[in-house]
Structure formats: structure tokens, C-alpha cells
Backbone bond lengths (Angstrom), bond angles and torsions (degrees), N, CA, C in turn:
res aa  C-N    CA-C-N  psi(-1)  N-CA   C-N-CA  omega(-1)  CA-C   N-CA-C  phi
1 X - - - 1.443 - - 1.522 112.08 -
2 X 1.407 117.80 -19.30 1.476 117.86 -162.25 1.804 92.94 -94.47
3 X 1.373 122.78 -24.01 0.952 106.18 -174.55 1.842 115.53 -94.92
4 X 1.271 81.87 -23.81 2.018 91.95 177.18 1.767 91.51 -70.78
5 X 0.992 132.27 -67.12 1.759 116.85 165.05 1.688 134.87 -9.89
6 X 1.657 97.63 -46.42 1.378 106.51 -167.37 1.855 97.04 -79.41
7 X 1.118 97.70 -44.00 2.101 112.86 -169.70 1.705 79.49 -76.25
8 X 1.150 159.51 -87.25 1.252 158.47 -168.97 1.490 136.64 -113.18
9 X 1.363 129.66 87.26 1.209 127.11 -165.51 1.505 105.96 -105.33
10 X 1.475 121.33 27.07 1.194 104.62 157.71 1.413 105.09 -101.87
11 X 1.199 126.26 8.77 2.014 135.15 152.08 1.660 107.16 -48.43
12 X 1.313 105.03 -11.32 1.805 105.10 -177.76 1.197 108.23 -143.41
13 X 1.548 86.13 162.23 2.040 103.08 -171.93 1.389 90.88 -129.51
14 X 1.503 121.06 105.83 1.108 141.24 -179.15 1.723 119.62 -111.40
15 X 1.469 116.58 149.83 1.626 115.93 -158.94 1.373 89.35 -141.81
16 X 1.440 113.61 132.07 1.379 129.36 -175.43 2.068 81.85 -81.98
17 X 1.718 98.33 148.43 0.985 117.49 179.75 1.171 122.76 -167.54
18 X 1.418 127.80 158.78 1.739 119.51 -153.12 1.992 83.04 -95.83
19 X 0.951 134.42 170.19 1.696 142.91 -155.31 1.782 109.54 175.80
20 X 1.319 111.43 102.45 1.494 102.67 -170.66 2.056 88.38 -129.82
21 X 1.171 89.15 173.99 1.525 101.40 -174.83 1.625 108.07 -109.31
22 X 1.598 140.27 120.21 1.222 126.71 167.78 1.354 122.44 -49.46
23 X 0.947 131.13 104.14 1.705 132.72 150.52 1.241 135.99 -79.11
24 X 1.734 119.08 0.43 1.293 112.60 -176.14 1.426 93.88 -137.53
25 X 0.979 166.80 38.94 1.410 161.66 108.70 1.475 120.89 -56.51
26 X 0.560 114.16 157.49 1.529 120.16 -173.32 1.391 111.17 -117.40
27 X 1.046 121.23 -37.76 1.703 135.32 160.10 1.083 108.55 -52.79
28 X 1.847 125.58 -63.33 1.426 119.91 -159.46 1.771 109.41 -116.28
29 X 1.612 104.59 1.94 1.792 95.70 164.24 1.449 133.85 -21.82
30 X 0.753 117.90 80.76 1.356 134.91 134.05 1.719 118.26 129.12
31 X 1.846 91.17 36.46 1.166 102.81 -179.24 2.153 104.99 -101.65
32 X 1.512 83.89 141.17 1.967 88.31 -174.78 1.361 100.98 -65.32
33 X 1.420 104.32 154.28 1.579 117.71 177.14 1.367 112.17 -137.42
34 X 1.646 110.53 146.68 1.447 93.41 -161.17 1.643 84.39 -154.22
35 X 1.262 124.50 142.83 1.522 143.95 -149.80 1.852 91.93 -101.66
36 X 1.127 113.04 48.37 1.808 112.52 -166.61 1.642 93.25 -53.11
37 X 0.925 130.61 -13.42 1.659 136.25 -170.14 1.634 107.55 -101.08
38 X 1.177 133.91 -18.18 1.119 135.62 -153.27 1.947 119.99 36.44
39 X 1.296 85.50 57.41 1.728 85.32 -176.27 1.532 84.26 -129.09
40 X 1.805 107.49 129.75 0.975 129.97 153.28 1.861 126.51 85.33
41 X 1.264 90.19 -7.83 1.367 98.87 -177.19 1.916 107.11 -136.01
42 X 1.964 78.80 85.28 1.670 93.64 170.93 1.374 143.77 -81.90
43 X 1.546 92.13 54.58 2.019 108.54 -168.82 1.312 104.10 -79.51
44 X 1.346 114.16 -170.92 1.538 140.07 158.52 1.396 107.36 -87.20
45 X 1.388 104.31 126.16 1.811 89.43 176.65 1.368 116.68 -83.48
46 X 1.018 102.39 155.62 1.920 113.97 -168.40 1.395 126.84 -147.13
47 X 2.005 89.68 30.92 1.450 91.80 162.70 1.241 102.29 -164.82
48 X 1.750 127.40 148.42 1.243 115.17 162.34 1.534 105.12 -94.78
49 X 1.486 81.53 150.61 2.115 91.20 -174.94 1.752 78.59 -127.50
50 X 1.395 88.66 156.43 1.522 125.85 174.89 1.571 110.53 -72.66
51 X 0.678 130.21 85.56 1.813 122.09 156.73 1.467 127.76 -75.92
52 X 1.035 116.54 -16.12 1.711 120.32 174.18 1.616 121.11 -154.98
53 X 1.032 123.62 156.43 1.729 122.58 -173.21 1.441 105.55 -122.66
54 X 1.688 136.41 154.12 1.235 109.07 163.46 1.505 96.93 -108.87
55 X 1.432 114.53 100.50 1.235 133.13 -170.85 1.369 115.45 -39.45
56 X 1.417 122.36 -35.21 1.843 135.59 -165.36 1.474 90.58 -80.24
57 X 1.180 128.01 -50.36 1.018 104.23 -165.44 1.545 108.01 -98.42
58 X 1.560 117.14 -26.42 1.578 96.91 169.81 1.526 111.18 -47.49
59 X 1.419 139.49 -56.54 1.213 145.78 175.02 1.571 100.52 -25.50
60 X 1.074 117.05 -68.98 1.256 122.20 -172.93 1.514 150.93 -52.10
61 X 1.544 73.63 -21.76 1.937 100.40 -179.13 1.653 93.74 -103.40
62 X 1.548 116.61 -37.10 1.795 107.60 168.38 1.664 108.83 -52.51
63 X 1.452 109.00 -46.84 1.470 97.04 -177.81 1.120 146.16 -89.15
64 X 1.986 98.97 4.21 1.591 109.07 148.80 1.616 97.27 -94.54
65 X 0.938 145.20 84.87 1.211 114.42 147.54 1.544 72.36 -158.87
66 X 1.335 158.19 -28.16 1.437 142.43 134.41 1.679 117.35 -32.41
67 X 1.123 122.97 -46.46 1.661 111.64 -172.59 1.416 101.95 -74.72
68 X 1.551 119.49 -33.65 1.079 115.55 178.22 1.547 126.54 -46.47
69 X 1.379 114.24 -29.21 1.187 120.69 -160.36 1.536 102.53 -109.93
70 X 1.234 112.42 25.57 1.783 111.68 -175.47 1.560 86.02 -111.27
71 X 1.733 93.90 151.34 1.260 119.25 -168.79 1.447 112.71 -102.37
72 X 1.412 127.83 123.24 1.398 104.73 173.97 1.526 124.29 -79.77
């Protein structure tokens, strides 16, 4: 997905959002956290995250860009 993004990112519907990493739990260290609700966590956002794919055509551009690379 990260690379079908870079060759085409209008394949995604992406939402800037604040994204921090736990460091002080011990249970959930070093798992990302992300305020999908906007409750309580009044940052700057500092990342776009993916919320949707347009699947037909991601499929589609993966499966030219595999035939492409077959050898006769």
C-alpha cells in the first residue's frame, strides 16, 4: 500500500490526524494512538492516515505493474 501511494495517491482518502506512540504503559508500549474521535487530544496533526482505498483500481495498477515485470 505504501508503495501504490507513492506512484498514485489519489488510490486513497487520507485525514490529517494527531498519531503519538505509548511510552509509558507497560501493557500498550509502543503501540500508536490516534484520537479517531477527536476527544481529548488537542495536538497538531502530524500525520496523514489512510481511511479508504479505491480497491478496483488499486488491484489494478498492482496487476499491471506485476505483468509488467514478466519476462518472455
Amino acid at each position: 500500500s505504501a508503495l501504490a501511494y507513492v506512484i498514485d495517491p489519489t488510490l486513497f482518502t487520507t485525514q490529517k490526524m494527531y498519531i503519538d506512540v505509548e511510552t509509558i504503559s507497560p501493557v500498550n508500549f509502543g503501540h500508536t494512538v490516534a484520537d479517531w474521535r477527536h476527544r481529548g487530544i488537542e495536538m497538531e496533526p502530524n500525520v496523514n492516515v489512510c481511511v479508504d482505498v479505491d480497491s478496483e483500481r488499486f488491484l489494478r495498477l498492482y496487476q499491471e505493474r506485476l505483468m509488467a515485470g514478466e519476462v518472455s
